[in-house]
KOLGU-4560 file (N, C-alpha, C; in nm, 3 decimals, padded with zeros to 5 digits):
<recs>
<n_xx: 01.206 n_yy: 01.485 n_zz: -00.034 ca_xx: 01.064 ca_yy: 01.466 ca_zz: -00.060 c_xx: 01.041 c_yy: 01.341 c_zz: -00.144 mol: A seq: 1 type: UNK>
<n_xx: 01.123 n_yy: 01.297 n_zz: -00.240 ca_xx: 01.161 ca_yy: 01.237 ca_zz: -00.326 c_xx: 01.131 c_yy: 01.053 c_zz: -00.241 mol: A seq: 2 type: UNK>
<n_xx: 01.241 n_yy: 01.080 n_zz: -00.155 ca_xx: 01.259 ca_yy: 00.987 ca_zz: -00.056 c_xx: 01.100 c_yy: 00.898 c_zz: 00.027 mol: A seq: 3 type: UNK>
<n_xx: 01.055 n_yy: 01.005 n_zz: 00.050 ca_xx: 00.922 ca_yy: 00.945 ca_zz: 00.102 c_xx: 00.823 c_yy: 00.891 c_zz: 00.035 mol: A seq: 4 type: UNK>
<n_xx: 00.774 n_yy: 00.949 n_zz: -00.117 ca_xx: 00.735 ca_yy: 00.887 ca_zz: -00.201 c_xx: 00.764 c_yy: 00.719 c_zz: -00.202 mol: A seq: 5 type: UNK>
<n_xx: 00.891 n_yy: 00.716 n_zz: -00.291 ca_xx: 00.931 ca_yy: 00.602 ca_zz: -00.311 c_xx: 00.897 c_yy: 00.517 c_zz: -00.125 mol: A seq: 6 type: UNK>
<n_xx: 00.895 n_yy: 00.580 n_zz: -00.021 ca_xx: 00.880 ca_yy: 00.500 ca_zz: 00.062 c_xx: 00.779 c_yy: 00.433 c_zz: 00.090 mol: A seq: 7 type: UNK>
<n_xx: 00.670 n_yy: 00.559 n_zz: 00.066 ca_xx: 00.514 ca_yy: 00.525 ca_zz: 00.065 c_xx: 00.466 c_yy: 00.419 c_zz: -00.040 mol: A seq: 8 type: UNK>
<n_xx: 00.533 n_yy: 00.402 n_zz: -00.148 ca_xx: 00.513 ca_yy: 00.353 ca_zz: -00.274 c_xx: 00.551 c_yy: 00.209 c_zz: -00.299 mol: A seq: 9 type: UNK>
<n_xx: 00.669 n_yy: 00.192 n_zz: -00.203 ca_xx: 00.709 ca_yy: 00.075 ca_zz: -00.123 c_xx: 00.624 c_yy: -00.022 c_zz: -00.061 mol: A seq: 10 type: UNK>
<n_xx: 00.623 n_yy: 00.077 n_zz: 00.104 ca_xx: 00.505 ca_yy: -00.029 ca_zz: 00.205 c_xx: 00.357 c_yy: -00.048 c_zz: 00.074 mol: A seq: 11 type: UNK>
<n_xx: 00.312 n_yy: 00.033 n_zz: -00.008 ca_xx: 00.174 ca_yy: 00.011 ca_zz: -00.052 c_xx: 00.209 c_yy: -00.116 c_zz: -00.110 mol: A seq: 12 type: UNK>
<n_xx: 00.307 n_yy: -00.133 n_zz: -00.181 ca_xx: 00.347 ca_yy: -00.261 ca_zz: -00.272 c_xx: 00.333 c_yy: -00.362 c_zz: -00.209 mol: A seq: 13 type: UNK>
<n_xx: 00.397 n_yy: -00.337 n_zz: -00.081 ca_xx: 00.426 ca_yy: -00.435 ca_zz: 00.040 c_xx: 00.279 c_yy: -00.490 c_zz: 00.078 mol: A seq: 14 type: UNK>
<n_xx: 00.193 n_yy: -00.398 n_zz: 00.108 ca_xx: 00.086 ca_yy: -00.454 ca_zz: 00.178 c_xx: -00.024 c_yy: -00.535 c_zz: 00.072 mol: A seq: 15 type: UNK>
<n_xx: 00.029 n_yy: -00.465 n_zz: -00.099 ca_xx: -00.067 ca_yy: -00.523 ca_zz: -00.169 c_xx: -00.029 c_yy: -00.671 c_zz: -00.196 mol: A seq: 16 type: UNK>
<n_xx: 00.118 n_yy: -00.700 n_zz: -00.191 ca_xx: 00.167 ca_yy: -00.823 ca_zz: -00.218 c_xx: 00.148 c_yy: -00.904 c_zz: -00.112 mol: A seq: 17 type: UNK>
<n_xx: 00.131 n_yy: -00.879 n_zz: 00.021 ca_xx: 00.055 ca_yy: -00.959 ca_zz: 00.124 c_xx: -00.078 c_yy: -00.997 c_zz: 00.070 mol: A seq: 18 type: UNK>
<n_xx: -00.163 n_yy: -00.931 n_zz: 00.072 ca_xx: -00.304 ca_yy: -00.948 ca_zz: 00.005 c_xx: -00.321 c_yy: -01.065 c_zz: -00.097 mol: A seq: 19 type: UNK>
<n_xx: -00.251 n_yy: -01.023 n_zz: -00.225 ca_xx: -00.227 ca_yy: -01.081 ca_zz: -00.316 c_xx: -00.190 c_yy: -01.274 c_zz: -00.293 mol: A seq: 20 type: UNK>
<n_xx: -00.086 n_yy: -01.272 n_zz: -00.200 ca_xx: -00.040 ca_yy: -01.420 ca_zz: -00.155 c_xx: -00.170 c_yy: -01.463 c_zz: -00.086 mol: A seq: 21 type: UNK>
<n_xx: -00.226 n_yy: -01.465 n_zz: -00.014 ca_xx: -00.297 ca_yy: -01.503 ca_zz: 00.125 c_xx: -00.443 c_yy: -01.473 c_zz: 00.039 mol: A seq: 22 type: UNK>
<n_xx: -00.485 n_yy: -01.428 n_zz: -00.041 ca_xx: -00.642 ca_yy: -01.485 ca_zz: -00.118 c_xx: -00.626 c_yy: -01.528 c_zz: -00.210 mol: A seq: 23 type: UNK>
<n_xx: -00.490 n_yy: -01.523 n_zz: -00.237 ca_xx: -00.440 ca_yy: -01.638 ca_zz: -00.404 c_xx: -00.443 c_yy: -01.791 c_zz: -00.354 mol: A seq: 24 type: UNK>
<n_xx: -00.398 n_yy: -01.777 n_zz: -00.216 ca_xx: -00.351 ca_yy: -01.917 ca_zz: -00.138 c_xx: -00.496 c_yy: -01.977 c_zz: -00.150 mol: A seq: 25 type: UNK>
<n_xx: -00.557 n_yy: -01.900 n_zz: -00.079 ca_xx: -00.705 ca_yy: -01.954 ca_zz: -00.029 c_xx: -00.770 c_yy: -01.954 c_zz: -00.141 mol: A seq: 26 type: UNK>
<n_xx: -00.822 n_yy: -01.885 n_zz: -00.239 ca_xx: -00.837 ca_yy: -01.908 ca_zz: -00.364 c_xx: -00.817 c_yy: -02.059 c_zz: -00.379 mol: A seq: 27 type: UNK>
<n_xx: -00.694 n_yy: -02.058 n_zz: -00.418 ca_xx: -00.626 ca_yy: -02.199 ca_zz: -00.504 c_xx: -00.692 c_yy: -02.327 c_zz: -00.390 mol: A seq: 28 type: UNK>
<n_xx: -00.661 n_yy: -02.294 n_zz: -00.292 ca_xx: -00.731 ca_yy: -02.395 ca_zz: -00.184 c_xx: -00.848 c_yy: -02.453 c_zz: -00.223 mol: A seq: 29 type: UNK>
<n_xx: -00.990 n_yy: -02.364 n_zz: -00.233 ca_xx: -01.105 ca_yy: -02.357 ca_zz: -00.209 c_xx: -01.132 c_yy: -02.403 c_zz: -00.381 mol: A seq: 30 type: UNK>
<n_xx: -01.074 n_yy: -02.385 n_zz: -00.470 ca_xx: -01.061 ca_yy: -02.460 ca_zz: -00.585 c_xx: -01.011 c_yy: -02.566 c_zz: -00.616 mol: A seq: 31 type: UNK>
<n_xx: -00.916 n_yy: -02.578 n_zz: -00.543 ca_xx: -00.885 ca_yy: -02.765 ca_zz: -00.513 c_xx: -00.972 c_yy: -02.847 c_zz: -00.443 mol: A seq: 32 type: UNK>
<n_xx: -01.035 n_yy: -02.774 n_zz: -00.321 ca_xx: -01.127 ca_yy: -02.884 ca_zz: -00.252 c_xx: -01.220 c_yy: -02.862 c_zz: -00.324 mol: A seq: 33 type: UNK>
<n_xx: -01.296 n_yy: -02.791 n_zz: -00.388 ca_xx: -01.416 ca_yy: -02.876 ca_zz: -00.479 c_xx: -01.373 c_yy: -02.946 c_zz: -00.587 mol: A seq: 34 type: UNK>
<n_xx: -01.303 n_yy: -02.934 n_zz: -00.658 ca_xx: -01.234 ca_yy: -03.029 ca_zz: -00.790 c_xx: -01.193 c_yy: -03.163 c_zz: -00.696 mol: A seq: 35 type: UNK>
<n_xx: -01.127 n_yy: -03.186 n_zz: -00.583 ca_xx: -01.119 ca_yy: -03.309 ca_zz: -00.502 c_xx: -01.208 c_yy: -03.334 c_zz: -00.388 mol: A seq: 36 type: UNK>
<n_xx: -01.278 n_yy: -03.271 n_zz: -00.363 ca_xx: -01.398 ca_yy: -03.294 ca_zz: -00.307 c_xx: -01.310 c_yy: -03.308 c_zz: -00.100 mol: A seq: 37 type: UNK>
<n_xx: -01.279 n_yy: -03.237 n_zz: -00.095 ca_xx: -01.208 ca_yy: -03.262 ca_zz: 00.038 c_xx: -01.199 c_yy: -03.155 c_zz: 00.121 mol: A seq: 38 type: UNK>
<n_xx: -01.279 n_yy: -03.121 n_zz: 00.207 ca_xx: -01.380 ca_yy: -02.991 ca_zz: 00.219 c_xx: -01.215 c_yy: -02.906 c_zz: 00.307 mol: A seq: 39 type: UNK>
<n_xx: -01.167 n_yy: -02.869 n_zz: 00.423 ca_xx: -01.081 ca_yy: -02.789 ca_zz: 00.438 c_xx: -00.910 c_yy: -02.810 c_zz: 00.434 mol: A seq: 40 type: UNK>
<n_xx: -00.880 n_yy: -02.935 n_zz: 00.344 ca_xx: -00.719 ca_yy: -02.936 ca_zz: 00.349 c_xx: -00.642 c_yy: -02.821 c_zz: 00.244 mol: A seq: 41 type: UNK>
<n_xx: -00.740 n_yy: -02.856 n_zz: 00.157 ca_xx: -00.625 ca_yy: -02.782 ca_zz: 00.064 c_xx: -00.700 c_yy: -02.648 c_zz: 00.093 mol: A seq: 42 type: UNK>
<n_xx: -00.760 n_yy: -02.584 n_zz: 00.132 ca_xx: -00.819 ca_yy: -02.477 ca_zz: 00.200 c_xx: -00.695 c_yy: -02.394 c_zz: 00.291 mol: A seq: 43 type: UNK>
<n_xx: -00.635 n_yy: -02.497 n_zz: 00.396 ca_xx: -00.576 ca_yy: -02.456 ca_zz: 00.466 c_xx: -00.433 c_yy: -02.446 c_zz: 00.417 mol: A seq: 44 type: UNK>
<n_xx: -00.442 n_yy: -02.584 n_zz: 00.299 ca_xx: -00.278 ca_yy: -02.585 ca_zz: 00.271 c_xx: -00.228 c_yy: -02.442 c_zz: 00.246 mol: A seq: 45 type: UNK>
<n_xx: -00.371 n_yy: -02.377 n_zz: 00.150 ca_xx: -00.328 ca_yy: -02.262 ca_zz: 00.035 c_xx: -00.320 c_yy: -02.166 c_zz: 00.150 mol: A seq: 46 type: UNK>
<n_xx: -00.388 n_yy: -02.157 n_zz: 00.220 ca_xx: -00.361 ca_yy: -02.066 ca_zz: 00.364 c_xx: -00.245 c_yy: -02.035 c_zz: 00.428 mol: A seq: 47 type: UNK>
<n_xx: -00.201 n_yy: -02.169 n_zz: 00.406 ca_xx: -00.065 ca_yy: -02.155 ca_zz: 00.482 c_xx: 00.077 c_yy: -02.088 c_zz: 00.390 mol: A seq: 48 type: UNK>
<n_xx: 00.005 n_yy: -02.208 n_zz: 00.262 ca_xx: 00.162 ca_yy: -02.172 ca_zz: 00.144 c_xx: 00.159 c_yy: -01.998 c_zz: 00.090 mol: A seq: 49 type: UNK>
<n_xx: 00.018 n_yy: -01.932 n_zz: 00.129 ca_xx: 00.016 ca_yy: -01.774 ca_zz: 00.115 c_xx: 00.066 c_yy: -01.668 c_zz: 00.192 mol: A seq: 50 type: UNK>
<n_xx: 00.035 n_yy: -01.770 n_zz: 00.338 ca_xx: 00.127 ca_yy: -01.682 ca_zz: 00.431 c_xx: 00.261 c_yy: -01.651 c_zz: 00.446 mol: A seq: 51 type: UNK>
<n_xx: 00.319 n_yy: -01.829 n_zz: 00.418 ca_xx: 00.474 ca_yy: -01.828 ca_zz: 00.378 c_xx: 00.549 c_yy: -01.735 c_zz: 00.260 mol: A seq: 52 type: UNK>
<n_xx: 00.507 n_yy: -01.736 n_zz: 00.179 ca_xx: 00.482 ca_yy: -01.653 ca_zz: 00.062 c_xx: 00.491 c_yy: -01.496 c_zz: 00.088 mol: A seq: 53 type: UNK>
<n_xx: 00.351 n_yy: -01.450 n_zz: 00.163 ca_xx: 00.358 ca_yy: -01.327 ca_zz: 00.202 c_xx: 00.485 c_yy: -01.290 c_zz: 00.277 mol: A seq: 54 type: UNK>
<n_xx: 00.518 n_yy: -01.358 n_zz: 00.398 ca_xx: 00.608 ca_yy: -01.308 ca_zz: 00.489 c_xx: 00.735 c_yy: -01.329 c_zz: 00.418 mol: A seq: 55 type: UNK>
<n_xx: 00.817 n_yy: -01.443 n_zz: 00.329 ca_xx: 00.916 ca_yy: -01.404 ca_zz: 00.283 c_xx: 00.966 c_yy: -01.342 c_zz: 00.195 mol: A seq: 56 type: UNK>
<n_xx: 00.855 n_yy: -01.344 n_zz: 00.141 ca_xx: 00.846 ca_yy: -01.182 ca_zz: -00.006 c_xx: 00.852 c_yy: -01.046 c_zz: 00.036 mol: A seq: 57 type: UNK>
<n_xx: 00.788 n_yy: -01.017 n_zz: 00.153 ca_xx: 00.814 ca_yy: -00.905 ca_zz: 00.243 c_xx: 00.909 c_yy: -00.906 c_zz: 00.291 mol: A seq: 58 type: UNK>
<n_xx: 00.965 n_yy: -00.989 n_zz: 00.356 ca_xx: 01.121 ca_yy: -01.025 ca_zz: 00.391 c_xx: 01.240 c_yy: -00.925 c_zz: 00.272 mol: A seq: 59 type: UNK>
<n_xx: 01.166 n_yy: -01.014 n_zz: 00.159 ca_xx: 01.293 ca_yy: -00.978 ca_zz: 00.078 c_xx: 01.283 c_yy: -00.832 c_zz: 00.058 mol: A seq: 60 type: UNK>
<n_xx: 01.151 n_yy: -00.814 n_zz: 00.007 ca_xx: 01.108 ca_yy: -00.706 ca_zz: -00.049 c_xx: 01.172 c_yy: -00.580 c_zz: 00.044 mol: A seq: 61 type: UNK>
<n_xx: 01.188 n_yy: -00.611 n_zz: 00.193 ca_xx: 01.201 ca_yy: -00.472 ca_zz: 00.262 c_xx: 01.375 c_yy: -00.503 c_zz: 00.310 mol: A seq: 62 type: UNK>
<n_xx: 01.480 n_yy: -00.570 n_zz: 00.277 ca_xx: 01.550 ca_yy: -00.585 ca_zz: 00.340 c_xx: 01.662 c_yy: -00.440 c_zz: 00.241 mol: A seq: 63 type: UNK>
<n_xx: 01.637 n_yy: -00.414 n_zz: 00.131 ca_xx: 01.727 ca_yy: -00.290 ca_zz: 00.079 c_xx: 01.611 c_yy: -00.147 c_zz: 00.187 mol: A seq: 64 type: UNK>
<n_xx: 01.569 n_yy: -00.164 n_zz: 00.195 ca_xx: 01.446 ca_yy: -00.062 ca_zz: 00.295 c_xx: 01.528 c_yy: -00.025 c_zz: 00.398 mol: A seq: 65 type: UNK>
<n_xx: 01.558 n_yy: -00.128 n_zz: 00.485 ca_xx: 01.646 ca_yy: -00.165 ca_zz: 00.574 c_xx: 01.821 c_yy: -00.133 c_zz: 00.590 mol: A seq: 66 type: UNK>
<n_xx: 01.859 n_yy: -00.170 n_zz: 00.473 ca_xx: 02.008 ca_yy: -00.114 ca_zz: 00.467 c_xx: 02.098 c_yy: -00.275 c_zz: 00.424 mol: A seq: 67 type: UNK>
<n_xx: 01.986 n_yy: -00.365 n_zz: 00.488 ca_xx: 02.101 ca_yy: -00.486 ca_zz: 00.483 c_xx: 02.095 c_yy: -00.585 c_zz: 00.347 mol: A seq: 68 type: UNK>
<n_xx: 02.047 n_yy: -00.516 n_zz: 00.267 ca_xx: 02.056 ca_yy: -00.639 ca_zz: 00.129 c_xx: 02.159 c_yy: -00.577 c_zz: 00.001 mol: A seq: 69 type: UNK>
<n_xx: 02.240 n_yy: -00.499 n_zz: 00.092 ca_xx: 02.334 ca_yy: -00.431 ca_zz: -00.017 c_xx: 02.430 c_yy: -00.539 c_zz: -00.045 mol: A seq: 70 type: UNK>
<n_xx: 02.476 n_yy: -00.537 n_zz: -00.173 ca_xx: 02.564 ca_yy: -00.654 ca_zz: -00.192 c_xx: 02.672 c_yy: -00.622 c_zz: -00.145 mol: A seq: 71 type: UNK>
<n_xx: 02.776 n_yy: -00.743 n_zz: -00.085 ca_xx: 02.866 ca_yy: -00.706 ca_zz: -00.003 c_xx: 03.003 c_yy: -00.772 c_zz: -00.069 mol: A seq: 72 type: UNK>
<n_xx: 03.004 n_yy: -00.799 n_zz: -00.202 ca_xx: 03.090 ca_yy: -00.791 ca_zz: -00.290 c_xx: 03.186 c_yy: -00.684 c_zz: -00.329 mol: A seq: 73 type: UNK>
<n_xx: 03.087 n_yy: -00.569 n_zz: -00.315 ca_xx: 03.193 ca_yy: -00.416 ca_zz: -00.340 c_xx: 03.303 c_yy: -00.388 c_zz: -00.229 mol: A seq: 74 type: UNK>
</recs>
């Protein structure tokens, strides 16, 4: 029972830390182009550098989830 918790407790993390990257990105974007006056680059940059962000943080985040981020030193 134990097990599922922590699982559920997991993906929520997971999905909040997607969130978190990808309106932080755009955020930071949409605050650069008015401070530089340059209506959608850094808009998109932050778009992009949130997505990257999201997906390899999830990456990491789920790869003990998975089985394969056990250290393989032992």
């Amino acid at each position: 029972m134990v097990n599922r918790w922590e699982a559920a407790l997991r993906f929520t993390g997971v999905g909040f830390y997607i969130g978190v990257c990808i309106v932080g990105g755009v955020y930071l974007g949409v605050w650069l182009d008015e401070k530089v006056d340059i209506s959608p680059l850094f808009t998109l940059l932050g778009l992009g550098l949130g997505l990257f962000l999201a997906f390899y943080g999830t990456y990491r985040m789920l790869l003990p989830a998975l089985g394969k981020g056990k250290d393989k030193r032992d």
